[in-house]
N, C-alpha and C positions, 0 to 999 in steps of 0.2 A: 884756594885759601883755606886754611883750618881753622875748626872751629873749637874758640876757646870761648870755654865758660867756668864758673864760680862753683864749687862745689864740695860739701863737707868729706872730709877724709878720716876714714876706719883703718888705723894700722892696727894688725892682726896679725899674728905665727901663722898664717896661710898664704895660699896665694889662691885667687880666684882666675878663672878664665868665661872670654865671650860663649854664651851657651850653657856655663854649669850653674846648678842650683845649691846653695851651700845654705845649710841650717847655721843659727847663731844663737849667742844668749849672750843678751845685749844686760850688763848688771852695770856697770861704770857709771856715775851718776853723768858725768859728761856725754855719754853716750848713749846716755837716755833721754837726755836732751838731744841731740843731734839727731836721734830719731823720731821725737816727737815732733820735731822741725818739718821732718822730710815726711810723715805721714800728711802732716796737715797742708803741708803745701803741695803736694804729690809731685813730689822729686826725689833725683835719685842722688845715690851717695857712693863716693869709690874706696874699695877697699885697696890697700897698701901692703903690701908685706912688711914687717919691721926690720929697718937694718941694723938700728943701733937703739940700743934704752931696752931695758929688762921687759914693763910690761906692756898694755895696752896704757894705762892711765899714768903711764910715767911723763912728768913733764916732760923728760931730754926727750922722746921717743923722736927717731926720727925714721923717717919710712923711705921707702927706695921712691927713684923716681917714676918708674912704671907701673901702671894698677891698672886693676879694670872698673869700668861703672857698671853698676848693678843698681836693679827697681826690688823695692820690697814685692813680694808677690802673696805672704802668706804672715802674719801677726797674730802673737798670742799674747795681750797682759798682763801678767800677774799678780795677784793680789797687794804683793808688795813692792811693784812699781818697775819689777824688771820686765825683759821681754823674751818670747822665745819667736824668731820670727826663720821664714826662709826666702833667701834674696837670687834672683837670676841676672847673670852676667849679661852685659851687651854691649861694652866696646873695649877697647882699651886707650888710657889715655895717657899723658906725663904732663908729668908735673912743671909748672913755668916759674910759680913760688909760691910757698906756703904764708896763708895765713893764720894770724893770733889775736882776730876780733871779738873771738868766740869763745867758750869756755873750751869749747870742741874745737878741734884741729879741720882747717878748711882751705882749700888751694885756689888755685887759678891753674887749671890745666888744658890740654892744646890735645885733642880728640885726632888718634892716628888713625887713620883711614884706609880698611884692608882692601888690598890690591887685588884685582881681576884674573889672581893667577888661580883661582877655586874652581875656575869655569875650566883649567887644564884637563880635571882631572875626569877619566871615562867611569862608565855604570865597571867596567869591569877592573879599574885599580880600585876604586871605592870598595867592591868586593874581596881585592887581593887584601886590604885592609882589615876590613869585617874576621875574613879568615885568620889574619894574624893576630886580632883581638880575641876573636874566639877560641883560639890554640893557647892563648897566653892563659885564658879565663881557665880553663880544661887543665893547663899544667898546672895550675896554684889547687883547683880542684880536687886533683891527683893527689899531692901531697900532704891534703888534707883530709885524705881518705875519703874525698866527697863526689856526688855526682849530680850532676848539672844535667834536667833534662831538658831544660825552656832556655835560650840563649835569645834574648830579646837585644839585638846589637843593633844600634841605629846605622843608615844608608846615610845619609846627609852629612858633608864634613864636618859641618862643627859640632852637632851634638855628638859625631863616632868622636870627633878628638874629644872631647870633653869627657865623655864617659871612660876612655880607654884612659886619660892621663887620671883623672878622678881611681882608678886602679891601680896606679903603679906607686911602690912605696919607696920616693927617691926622694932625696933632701928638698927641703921648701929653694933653696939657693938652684937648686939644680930648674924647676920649675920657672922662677921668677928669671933665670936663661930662657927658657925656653917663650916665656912670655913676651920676654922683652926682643924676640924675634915675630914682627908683628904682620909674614906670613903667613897665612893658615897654611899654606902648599906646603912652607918650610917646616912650619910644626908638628904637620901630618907624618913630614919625612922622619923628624927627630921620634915623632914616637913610632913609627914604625921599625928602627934602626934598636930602639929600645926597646921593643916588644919581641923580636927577632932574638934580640941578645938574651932579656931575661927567660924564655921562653926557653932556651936551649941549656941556659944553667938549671932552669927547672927539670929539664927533662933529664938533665946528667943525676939529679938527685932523684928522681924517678929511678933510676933505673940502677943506681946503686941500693936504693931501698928496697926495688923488686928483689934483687940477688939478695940481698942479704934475708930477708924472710924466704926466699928458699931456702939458704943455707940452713936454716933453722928448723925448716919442714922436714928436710932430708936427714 
């Protein structure tokens, strides 16, 4: 059986995933509500990507139906009543139907429960992975004329996917796919498939950019 529980909902131009840590600055007076709520009761709150309505505080907003829940982990108040806080993912859930008891936007969602297929994976694809992260880091490096000598790339699935999608600069729609594919085994796939692809356009522009400074030298 799943489990569904009550919980206030943050639609945001992001999308969050189980494992990553994403800063905010929470200014919306409804949203400073909604998190003075969830400090004081120590609960958590899901964030939403926005699929339709301009901003966060637009009434029409309306949020996709897949999101992750995330715990405050780290709060800063502001003198003038905003917040700068940083939040960690840890499930993913959809949405059953929204509520409007609140000034803040709040659901009823049904918590998807990731499948035992993480246990597939061996020390050494976790590593074929690592290396594709770390080649893709190296190609963007490259082209920014920079050099990376410390490559702290996490071993464990969710935090390598977390950190490697947390790198890649692809539409929030393209993410919020990816999200709403609620294997890790599957995600892992999609960003490897992606890290692969952009990794090799990097390197074409490497290495057009080599030649061409030698042309220059010569």
């Amino acid at each position: 059986m799943k489990e569904e529980i009550e919980i206030p909902i943050f639609p945001l131009n992001l999308v969050a995933f189980p494992g990553s840590r994403v800063s905010l600055h929470v200014f919306e007076p409804r949203y400073r509500q909604m998190l003075q709520y969830c400090l004081k009761n120590n609960t958590e709150f899901g964030i939403c990507l926005i699929k339709s309505g301009k901003d966060v505080g637009d009434s029409d907003t309306e949020p996709f139906d897949v999101g992750t829940l995330v715990s405050v982990v780290d709060v800063l108040e502001l003198p003038d009543g905003r917040f700068d806080i940083q939040v960690q993912g840890i499930k993913i859930f959809k949405i059953l139907h929204l509520l409007y008891d609140e000034a803040y936007l709040k659901a009823l969602v049904s918590i998807l429960q990731e499948p035992e297929d993480k246990l597939d994976f061996s020390v050494n694809e976790k590593r074929q992975v690592m290396k594709y992260l770390t080649d893709y880091i190296n190609s963007i490096a490259g082209l920014k004329g920079e050099w990376i000598s410390d490559r702290k790339v996490p071993l464990d699935l969710e935090p390598l996917f977390s950190y490697g999608i947390s790198l890649l600069d692809i539409p929030n729609a393209r993410k919020q796919e990816i999200l709403e594919n609620t294997s890790l085994k599957s995600r892992i796939g999609i960003l490897t498939s992606i890290l692969l692809r952009e990794t090799k356009k990097n390197q074409i522009k490497l290495n057009k950019k080599f030649l061409r400074d030698k042309t220059i030298l010569n």
